[in-house]
Structure formats: structure tokens, C-alpha cells
C-alpha positions as CSV (number, residue, x, y, z in Angstrom):
1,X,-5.9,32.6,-2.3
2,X,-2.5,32.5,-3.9
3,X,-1.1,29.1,-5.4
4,X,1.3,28.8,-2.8
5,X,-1.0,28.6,-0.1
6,X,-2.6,26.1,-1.6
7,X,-2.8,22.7,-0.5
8,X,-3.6,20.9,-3.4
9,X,-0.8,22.5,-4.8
10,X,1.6,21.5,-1.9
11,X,0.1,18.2,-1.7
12,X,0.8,18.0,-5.7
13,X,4.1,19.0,-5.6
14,X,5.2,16.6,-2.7
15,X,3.9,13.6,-4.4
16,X,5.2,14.5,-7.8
17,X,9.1,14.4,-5.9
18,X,7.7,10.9,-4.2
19,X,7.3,9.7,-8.1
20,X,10.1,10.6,-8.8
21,X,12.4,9.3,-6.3
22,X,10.9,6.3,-6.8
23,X,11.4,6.2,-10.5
24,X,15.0,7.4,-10.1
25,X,15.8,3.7,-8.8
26,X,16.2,5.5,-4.7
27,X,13.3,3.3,-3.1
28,X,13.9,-0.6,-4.6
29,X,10.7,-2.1,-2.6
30,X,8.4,1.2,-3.6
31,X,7.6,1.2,0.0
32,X,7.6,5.2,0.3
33,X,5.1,5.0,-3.1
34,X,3.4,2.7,-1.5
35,X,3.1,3.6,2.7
36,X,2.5,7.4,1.7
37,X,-0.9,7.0,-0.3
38,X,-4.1,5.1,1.6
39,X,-5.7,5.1,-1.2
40,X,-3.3,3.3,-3.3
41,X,-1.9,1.0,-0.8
42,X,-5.5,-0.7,0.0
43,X,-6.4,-1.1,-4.1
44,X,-2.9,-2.8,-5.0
45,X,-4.3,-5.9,-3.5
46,X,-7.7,-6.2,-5.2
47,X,-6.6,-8.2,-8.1
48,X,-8.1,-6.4,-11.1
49,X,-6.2,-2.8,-10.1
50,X,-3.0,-4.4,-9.4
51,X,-2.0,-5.3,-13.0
52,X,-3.1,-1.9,-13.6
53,X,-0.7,-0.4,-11.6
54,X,2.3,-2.6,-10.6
55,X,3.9,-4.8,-12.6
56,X,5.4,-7.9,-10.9
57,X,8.7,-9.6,-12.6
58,X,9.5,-13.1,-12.0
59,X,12.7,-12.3,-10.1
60,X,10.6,-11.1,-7.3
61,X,11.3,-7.4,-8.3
62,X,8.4,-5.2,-9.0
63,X,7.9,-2.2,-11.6
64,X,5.5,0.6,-10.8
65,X,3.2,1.4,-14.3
66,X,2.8,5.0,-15.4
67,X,-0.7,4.2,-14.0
68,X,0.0,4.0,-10.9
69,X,2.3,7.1,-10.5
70,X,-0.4,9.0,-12.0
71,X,-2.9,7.6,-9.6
72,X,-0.3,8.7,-6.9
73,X,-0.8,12.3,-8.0
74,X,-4.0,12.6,-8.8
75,X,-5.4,10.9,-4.9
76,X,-2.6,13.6,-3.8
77,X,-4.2,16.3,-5.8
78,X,-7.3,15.1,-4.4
79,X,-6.6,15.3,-1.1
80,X,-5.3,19.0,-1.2
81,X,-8.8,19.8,-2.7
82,X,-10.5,18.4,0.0
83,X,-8.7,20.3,2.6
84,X,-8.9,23.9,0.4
85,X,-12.3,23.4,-0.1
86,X,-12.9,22.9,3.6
87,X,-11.0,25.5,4.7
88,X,-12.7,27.9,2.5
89,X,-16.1,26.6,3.8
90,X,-14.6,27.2,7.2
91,X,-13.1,30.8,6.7
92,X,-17.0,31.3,4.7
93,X,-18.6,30.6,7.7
94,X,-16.3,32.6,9.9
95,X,-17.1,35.6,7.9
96,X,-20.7,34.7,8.2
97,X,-20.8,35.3,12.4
């Protein structure tokens, strides 16, 4: 299968441009970091991962860590994998009847 019809590749890709129109200042509240990854969204409110991954400012304002962007790709990477790797079982067992 070809890197373009890949879905961890795709999957990559689209959260590497949500990184970065977050960092580029284009989403204030992070809610499109935040709303697009389950994973991410859930583990921002146990206490020990948050520091890890957003830093809160006293004017209310919050910064996003390198952390957590990486953690944004990775899941998203993660994901794609998942799906490959099930489609190729699929297609396997398709091949098999």
C-alpha cells in the first residue's frame, strides 16, 4: 500500500496542520486542539497530565506545551494505525474466502 493511502499517514498529516494552527495564535481557547483528540481532551483534567501538557497563565490565558502537541500527533498517528492495521486484516481475510 502506498503512503498516500494510508491512514496514519492522513491522520498524521491532519493533526500536524491542527498544531499548527493552533500555534500560529488562529485558535486563542485551543478548543479545535482540544475537541478534535478524545484522548487528549479526557487526560487534560487528571491533574498530574495537565501540567504536562498545558500551561495555565494567571491572566486566565492558557499555553499548550510542546508535550502536548506531540501527544496530539502521536494519538493521531495512532489512530491511523489502528484503522490500517484493520483494514489489512480485513482485506487478509477477504483474500482468505
Amino acid at each position: 500500500m502506498t503512503l498516500l493511502k494510508k491512514f496514519s499517514f492522513w491522520l498524521t498529516l491532519v493533526s500536524i496542520l491542527i498544531c499548527l494552527f493552533d500555534i500560529l495564535g488562529n485558535d486563542k481557547k485551543h478548543i479545535l486542539f482540544a475537541v478534535t483528540n478524545p484522548i487528549l481532551n479526557e487526560i487534560v483534567y487528571i491533574e498530574p497530565f495537565r501540567h504536562w501538557i498545558i500551561e495555565v497563565n494567571q491572566d486566565a490565558n492558557s499555553t499548550i506545551l510542546s508535550v502536548g502537541y506531540l501527544l496530539h500527533v502521536i494519538t493521531y498517528f495512532l489512530f491511523g494505525l489502528m484503522i490500517d492495521v484493520a483494514l489489512a486484516f480485513r482485506k487478509k481475510q477477504h483474500q482468505h474466502n
